[in-house]
KEDO-181434 format. One record per atom (N, C-alpha, C): x, y, z; atom name; residue in one letter; residue number from 1. Coordinates in pm, 1 decimal. Layout:
<rs>
        xx        yy        zz  atom  res    n
         X         Y         Z    CA    A  NUM
...
</rs>
This chain:
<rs>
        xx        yy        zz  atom  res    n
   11956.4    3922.5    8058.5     N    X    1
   11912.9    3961.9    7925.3    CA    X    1
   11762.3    3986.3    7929.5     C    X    1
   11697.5    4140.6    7921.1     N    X    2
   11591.9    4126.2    7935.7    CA    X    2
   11566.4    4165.4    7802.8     C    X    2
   11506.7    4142.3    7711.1     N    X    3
   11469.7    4181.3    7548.7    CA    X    3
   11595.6    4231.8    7500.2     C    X    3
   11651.7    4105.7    7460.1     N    X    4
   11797.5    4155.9    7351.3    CA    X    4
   11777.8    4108.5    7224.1     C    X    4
   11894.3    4186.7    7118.2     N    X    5
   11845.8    4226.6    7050.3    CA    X    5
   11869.6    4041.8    6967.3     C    X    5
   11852.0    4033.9    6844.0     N    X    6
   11873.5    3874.9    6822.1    CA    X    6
   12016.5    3882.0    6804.3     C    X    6
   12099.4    3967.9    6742.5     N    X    7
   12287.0    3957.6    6756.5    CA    X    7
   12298.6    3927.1    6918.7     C    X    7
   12253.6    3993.6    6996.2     N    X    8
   12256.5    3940.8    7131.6    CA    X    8
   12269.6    3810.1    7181.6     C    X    8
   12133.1    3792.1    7129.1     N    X    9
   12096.4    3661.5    7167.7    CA    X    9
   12187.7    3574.7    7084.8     C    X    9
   12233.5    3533.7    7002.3     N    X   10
   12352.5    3431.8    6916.6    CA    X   10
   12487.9    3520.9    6984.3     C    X   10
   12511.0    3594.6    7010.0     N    X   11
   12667.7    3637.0    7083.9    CA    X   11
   12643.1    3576.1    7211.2     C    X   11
   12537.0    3542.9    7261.8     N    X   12
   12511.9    3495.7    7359.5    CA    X   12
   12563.4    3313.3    7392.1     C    X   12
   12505.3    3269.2    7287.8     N    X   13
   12495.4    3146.1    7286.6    CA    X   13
   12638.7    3103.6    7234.3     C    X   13
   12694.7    3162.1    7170.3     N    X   14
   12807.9    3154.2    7096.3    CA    X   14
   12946.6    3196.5    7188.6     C    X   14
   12906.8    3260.7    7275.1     N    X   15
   13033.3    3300.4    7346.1    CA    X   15
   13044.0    3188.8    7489.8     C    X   15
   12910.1    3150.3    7533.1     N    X   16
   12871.0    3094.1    7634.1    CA    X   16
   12964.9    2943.7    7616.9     C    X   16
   12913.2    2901.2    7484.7     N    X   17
   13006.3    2749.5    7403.5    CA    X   17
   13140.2    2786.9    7379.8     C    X   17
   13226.2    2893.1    7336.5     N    X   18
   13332.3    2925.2    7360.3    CA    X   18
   13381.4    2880.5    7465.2     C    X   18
   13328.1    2949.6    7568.9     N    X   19
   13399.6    2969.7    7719.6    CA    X   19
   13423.5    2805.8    7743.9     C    X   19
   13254.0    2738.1    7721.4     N    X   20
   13284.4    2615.5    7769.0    CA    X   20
   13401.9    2512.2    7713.1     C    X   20
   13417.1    2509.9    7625.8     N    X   21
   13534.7    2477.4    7548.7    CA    X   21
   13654.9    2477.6    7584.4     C    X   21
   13684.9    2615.2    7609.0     N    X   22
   13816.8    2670.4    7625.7    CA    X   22
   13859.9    2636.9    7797.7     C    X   22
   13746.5    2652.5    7866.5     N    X   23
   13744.7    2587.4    7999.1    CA    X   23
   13763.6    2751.9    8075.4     C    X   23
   13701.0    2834.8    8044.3     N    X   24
   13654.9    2971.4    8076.8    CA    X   24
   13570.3    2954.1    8188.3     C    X   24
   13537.0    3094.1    8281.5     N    X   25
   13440.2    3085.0    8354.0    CA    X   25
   13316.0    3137.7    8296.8     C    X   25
   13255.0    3062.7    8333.0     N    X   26
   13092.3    3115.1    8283.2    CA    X   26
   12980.7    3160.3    8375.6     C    X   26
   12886.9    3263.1    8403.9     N    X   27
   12832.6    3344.8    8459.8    CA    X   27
   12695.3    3174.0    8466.4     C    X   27
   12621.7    3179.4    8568.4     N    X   28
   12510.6    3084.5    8551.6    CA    X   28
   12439.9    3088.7    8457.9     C    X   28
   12396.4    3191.5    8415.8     N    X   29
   12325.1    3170.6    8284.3    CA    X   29
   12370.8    3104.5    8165.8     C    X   29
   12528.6    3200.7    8164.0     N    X   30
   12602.0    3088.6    8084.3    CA    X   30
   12615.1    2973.9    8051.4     C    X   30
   12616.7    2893.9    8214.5     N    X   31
   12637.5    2738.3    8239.8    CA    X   31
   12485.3    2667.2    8162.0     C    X   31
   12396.3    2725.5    8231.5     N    X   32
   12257.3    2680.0    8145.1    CA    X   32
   12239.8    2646.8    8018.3     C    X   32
   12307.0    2741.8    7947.4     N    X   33
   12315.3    2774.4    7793.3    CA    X   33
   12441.7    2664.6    7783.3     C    X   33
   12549.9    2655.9    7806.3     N    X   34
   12644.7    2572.7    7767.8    CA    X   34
   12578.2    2378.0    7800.0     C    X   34
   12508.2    2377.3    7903.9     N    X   35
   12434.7    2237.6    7932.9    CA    X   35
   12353.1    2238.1    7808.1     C    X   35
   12279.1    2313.1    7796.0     N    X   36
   12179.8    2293.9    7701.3    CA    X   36
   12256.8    2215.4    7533.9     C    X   36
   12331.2    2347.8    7507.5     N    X   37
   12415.6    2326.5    7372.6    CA    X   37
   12481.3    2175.4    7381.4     C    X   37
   12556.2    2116.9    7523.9     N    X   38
   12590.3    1992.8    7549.4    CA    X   38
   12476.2    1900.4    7454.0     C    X   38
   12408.5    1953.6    7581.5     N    X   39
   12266.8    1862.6    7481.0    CA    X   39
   12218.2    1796.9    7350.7     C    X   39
   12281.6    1886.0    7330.9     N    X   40
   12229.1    1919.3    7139.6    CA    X   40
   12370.4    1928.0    7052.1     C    X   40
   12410.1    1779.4    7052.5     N    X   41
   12526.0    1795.6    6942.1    CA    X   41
   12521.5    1872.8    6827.0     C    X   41
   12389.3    1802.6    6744.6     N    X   42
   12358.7    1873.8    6628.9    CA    X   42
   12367.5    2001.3    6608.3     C    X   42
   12405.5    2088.4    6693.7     N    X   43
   12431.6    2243.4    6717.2    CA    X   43
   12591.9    2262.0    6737.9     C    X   43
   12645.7    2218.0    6816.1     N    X   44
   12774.5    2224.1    6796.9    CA    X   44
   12857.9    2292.5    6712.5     C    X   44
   12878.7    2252.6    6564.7     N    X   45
   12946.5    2280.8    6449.4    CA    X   45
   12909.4    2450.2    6438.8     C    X   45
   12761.3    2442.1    6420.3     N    X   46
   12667.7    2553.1    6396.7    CA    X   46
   12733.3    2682.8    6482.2     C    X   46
   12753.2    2679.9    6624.7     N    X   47
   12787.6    2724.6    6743.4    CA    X   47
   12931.6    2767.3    6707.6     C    X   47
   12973.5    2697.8    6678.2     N    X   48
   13163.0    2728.1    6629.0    CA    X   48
   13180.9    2771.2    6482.8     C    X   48
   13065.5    2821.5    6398.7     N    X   49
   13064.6    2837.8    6258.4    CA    X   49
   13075.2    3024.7    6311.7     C    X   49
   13216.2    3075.3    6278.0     N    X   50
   13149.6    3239.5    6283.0    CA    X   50
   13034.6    3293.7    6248.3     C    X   50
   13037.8    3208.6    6097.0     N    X   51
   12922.6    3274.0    6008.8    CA    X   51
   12768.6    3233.0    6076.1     C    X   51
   12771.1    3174.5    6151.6     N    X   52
   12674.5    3127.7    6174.2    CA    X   52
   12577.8    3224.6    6237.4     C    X   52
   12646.2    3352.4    6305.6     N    X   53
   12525.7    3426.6    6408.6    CA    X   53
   12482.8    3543.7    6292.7     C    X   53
   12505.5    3494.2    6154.2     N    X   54
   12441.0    3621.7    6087.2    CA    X   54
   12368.0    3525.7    5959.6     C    X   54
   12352.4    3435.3    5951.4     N    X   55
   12267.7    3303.8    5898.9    CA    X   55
   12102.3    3307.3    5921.8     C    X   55
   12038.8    3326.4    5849.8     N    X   56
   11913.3    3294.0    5836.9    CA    X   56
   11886.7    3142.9    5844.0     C    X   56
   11751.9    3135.0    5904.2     N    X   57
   11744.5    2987.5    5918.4    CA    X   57
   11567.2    2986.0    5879.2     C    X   57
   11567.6    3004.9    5720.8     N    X   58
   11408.1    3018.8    5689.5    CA    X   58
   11327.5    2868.3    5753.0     C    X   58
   11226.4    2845.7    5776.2     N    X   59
   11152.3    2759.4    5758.3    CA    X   59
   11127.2    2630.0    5660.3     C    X   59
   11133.3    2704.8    5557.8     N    X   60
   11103.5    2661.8    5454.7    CA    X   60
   11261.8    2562.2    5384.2     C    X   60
   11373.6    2593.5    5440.0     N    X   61
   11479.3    2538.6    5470.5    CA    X   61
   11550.2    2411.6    5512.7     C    X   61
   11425.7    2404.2    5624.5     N    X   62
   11389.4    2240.3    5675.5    CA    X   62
   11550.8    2253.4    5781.9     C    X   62
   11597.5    2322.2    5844.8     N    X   63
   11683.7    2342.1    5918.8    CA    X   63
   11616.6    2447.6    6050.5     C    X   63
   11651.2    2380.1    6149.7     N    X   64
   11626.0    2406.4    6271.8    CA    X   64
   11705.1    2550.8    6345.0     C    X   64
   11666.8    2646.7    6354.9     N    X   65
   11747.1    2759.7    6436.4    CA    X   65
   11810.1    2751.4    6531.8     C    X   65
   11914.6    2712.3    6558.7     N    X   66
   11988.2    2651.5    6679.0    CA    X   66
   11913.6    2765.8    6813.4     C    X   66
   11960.7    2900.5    6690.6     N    X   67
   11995.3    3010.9    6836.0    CA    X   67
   11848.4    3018.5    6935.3     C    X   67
   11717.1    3010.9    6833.0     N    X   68
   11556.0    3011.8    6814.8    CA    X   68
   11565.0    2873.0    6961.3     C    X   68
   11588.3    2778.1    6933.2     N    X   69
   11611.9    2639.2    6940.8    CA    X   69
   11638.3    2638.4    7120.3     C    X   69
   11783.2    2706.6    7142.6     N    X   70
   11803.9    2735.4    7296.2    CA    X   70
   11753.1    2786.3    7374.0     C    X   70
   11687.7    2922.5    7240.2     N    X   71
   11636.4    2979.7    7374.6    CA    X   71
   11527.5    2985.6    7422.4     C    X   71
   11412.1    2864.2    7338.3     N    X   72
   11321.7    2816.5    7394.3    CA    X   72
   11302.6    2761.1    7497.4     C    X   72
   11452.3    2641.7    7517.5     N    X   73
   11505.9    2563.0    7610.0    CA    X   73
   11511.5    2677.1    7743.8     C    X   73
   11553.8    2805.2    7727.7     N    X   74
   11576.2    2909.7    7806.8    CA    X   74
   11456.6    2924.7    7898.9     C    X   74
   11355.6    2943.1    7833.0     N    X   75
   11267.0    3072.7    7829.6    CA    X   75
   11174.4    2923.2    7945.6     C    X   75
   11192.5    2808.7    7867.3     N    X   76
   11090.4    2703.4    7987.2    CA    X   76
   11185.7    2685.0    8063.3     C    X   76
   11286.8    2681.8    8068.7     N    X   77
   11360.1    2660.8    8261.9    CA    X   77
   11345.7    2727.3    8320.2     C    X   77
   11320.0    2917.7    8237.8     N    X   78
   11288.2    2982.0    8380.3    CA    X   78
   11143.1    2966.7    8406.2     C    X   78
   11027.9    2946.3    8328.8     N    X   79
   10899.1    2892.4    8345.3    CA    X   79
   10891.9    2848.7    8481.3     C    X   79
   10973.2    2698.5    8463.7     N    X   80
   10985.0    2580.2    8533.5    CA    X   80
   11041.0    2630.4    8674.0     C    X   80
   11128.4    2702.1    8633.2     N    X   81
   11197.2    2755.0    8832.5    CA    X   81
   11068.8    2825.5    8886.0     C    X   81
   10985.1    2893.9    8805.3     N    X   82
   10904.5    3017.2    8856.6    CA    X   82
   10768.8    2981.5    8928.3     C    X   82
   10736.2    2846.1    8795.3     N    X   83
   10566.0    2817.3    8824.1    CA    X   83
   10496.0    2923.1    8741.0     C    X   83
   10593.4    2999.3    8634.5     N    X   84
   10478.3    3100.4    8569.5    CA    X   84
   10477.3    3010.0    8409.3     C    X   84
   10363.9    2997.1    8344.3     N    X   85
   10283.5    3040.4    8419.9    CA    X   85
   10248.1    2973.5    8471.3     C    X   85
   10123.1    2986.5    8596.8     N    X   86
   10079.4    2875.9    8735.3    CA    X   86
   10026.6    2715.9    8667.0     C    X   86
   10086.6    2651.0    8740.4     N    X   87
   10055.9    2501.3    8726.8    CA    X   87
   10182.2    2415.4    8587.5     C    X   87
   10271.9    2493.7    8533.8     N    X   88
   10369.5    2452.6    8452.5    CA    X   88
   10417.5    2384.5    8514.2     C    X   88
   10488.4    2373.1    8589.0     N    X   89
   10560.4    2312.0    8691.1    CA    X   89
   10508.6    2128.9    8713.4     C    X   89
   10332.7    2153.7    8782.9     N    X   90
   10292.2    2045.1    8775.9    CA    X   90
   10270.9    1952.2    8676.0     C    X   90
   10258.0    2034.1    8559.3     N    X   91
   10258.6    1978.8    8419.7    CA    X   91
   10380.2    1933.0    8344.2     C    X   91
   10482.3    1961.0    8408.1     N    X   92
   10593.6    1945.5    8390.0    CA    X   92
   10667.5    1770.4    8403.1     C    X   92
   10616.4    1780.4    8577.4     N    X   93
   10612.6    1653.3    8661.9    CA    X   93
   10559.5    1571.9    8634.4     C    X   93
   10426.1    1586.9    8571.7     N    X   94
   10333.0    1503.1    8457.0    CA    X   94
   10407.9    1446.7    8365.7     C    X   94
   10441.1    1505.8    8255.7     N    X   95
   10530.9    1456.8    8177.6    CA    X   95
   10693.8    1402.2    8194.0     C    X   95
   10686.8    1374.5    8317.5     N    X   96
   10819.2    1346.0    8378.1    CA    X   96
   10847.5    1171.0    8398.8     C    X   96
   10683.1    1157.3    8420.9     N    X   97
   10642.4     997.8    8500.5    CA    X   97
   10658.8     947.7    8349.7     C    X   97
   10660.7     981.9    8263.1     N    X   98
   10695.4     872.6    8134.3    CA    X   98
   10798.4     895.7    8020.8     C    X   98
   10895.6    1045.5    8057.1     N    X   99
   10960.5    1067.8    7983.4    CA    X   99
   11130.4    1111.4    8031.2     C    X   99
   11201.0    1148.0    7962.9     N    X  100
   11315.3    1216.8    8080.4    CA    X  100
   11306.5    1358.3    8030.6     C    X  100
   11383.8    1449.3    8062.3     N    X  101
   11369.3    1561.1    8122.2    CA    X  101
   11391.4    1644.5    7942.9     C    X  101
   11421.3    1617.6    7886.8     N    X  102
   11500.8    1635.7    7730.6    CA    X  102
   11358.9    1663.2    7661.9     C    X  102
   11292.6    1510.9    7659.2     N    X  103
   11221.7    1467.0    7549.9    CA    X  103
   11039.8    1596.5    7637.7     C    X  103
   11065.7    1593.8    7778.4     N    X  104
   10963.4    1663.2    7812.4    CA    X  104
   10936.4    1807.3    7789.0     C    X  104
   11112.8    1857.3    7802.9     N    X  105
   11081.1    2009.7    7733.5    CA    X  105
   11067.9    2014.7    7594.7     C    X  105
   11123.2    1930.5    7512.2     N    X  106
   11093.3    1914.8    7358.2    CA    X  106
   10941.4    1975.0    7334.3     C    X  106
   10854.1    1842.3    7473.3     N    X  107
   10692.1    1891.7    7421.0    CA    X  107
   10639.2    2007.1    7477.1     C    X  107
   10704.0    2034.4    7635.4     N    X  108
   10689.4    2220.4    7632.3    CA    X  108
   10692.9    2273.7    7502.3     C    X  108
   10780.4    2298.2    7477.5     N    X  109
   10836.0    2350.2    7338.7    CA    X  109
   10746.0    2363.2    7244.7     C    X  109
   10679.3    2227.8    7201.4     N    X  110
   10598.7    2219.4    7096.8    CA    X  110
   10482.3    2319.8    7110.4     C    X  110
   10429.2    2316.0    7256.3     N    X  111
   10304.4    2423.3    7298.3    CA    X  111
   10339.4    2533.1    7309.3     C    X  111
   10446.4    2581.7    7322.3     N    X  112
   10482.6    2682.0    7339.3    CA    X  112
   10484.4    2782.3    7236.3     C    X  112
   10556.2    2698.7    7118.8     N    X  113
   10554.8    2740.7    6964.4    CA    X  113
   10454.4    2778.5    6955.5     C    X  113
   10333.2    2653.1    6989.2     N    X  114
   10186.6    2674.4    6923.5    CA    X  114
   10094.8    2764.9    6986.8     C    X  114
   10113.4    2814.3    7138.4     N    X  115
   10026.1    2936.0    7166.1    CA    X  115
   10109.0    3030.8    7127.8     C    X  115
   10211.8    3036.8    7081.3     N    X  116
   10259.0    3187.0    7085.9    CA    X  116
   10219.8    3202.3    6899.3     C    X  116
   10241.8    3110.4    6849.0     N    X  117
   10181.2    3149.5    6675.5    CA    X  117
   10066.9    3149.7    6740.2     C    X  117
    9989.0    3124.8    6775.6     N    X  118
    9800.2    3175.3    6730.4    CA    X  118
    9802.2    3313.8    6823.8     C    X  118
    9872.8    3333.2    6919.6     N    X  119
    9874.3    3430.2    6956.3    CA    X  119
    9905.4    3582.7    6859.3     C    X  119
   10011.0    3538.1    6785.0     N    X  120
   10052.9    3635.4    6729.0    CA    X  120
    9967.5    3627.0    6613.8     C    X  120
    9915.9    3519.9    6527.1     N    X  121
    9794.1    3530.6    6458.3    CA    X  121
    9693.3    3613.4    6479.3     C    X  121
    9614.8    3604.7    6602.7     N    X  122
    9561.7    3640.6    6647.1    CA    X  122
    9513.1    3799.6    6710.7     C    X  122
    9641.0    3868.7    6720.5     N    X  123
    9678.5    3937.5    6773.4    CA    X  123
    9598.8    3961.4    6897.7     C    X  123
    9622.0    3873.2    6954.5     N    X  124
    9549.6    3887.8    7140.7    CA    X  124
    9693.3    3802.0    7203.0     C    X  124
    9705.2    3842.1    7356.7     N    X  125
    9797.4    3804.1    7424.4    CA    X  125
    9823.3    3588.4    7443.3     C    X  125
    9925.6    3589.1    7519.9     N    X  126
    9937.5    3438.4    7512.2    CA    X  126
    9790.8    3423.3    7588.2     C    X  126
    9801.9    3299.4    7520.9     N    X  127
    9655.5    3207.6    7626.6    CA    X  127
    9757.4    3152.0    7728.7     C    X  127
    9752.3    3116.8    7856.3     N    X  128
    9827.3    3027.1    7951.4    CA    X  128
    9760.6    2927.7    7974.4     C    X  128
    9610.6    2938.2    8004.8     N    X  129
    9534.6    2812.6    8003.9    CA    X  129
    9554.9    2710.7    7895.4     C    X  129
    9551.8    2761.5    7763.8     N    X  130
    9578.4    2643.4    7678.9    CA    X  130
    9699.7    2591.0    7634.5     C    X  130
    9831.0    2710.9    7653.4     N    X  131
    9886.5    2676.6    7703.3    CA    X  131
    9956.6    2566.7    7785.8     C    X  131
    9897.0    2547.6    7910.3     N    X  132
    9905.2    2433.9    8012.7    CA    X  132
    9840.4    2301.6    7950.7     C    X  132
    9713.9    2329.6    7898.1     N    X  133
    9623.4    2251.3    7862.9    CA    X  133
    9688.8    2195.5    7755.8     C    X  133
    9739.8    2219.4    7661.4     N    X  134
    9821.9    2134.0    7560.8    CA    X  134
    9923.3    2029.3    7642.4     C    X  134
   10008.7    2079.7    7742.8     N    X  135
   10096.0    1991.5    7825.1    CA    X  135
   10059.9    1903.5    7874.0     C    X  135
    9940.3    1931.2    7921.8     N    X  136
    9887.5    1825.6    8011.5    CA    X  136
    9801.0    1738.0    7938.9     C    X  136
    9825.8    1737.0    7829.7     N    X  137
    9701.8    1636.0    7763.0    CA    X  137
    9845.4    1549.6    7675.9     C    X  137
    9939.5    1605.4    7628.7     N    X  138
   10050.2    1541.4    7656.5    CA    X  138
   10088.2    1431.5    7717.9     C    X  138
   10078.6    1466.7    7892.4     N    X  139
   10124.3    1382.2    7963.8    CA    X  139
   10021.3    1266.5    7985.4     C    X  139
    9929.0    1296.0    7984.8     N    X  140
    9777.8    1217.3    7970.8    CA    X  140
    9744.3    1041.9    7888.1     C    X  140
    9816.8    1193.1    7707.4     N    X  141
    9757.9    1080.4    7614.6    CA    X  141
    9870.7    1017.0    7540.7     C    X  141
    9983.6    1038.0    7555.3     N    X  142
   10112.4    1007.4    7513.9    CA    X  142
   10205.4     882.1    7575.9     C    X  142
   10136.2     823.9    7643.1     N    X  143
   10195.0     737.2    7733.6    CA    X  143
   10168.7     596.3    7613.2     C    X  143
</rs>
């Protein structure tokens, strides 16, 4: 999936939890996406709701975007396989020595959110340095 469209992306996630269910084969990416959703009961229902891949999930709602939600989970595993951007990885391992693997991408996550809003605020590209630099101060001061 290289830039799909967002029906994509929820047919994605939605067919992936199907399969797993039904005891289907699933393509690796699939499997990723079906571990993940494991993960995350609280998605479940959501995942098996038809209506669900044409559902808005405002902000202001106080409800979490499942589909938004995974594929954050997505987007840092392939980070994490890659090393992009450089030094994630180590920052990763950082936050590893005091957390398990769940609660550490959670705080990826959190930085991730947060350079990509000032980014898009901003309208200048991601920062990666601060980026990293949020993670690692994470693993630092969070203990």
């Amino acid at each position: 999936m290289f830039n799909p469209s967002k029906e994509q992306v929820r047919a994605f996630f939605t067919d992936a939890w199907r399969k797993r269910r039904e005891g289907g084969v699933l393509t690796p990416l699939e499997t990723m996406a079906a571990d993940l959703i494991e993960r995350h009961p609280e998605y479940h229902a959501e995942l098996q709701d038809p209506d669900a891949a044409e559902r808005d999930y405002p902000v202001e709602a106080g409800r979490t975007n499942p589909f938004l939600h995974l594929s954050m989970h997505l987007a840092i595993q392939e980070q994490l396989s890659i090393d992009h951007p450089p030094g994630i990885r180590n920052a990763w391992n950082a936050l590893l020595r005091g957390r398990d693997e769940h609660e550490a991408a959670h705080i990826i996550m959190e930085a991730l959110g947060e350079v990509v809003w000032e980014a898009q605020r901003l309208g200048k590209p991601l920062d990666n340095e601060h980026y990293i630099d949020l993670i690692r101060r994470h693993a630092t001061h969070d203990r």
